[in-house]
C-alpha positions as CSV (number, residue, x, y, z in Angstrom):
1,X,0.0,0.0,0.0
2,X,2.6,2.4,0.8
3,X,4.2,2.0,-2.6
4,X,1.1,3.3,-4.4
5,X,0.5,5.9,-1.7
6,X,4.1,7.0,-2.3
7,X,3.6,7.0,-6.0
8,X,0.0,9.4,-6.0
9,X,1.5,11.7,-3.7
10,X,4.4,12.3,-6.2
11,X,2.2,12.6,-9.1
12,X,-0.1,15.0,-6.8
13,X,3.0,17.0,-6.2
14,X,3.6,17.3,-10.4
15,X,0.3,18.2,-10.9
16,X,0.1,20.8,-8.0
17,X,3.2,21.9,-9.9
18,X,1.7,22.5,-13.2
19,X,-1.5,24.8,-11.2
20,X,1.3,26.8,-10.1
21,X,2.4,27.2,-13.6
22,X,-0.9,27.6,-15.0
23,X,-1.9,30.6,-12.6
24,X,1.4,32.3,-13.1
25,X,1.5,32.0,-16.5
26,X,-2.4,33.8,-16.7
27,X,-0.7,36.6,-15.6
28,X,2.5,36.9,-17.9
29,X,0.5,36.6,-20.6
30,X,-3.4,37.6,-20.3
31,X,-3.9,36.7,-24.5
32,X,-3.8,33.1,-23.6
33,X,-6.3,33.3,-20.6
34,X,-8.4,31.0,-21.8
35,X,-6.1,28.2,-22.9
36,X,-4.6,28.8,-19.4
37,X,-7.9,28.5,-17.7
38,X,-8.6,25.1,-19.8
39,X,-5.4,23.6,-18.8
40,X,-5.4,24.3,-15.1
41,X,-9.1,22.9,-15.1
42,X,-7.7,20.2,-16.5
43,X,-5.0,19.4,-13.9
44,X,-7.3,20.5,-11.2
45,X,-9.4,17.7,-12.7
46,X,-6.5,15.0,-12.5
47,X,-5.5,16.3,-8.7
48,X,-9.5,15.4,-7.7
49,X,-8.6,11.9,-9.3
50,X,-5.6,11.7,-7.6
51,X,-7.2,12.3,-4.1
52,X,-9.7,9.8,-5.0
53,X,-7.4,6.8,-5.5
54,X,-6.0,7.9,-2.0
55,X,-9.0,7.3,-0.7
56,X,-9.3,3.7,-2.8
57,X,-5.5,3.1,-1.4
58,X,-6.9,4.1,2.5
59,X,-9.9,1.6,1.5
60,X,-7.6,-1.6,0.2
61,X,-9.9,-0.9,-3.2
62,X,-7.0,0.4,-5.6
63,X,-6.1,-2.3,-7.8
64,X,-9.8,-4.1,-7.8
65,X,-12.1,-3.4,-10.6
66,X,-15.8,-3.2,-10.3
67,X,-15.8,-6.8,-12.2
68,X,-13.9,-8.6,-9.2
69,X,-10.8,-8.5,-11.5
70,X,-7.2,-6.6,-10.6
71,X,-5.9,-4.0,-12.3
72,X,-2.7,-4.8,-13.6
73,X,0.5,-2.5,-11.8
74,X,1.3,-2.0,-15.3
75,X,-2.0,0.4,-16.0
76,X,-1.8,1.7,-12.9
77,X,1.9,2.8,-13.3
78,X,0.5,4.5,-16.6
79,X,-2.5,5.8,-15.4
80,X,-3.0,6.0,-12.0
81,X,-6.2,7.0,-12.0
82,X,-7.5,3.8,-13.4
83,X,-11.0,2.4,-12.0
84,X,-11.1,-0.2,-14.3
85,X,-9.1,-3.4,-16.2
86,X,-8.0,-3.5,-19.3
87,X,-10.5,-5.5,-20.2
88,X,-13.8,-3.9,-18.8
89,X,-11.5,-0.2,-20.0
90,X,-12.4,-2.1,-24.2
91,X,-15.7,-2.8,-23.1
92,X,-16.7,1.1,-22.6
């Protein structure tokens, strides 16, 4: 568990990172205001996910998909916001 805690806390850190970024860079350069505004949605977005797989960490529900299934440390490593397998993720 403390592995994949370890592991969303770093990519929460990145992401908190890239906010930063985004609100600084709203003010270098008001033209792009609304691409700014997009992006940092966007990342705010990915933080909320973030937070949630904490919670699924805290709740021993990480790697389980709805389907009884694991999801592999593969897709979790490059997306660590997955909810689901790869094989419910083709089913969508």
């Amino acid at each position: 568990m403390n592995d994949w805690s370890e592991f969303i806390k770093t990519q929460t850190g990145v992401i908190n990172q890239k906010i930063a970024e985004c609100k600084r860079g709203i003010s270098d350069n008001p033209g792009t205001l609304d691409d700014e505004l997009t992006a940092r949605r966007r990342f705010e977005l990915s933080l909320a996910a973030l937070e949630e797989s904490l919670i699924r960490i805290k709740q021993g529900t990480y790697s389980s998909c709805s389907c009884g299934g694991k999801i592999s440390r593969e897709r979790l490593v490059a997306m660590p916001t997955a909810k689901t397998c790869m094989t419910c993720n083709g089913s969508r």
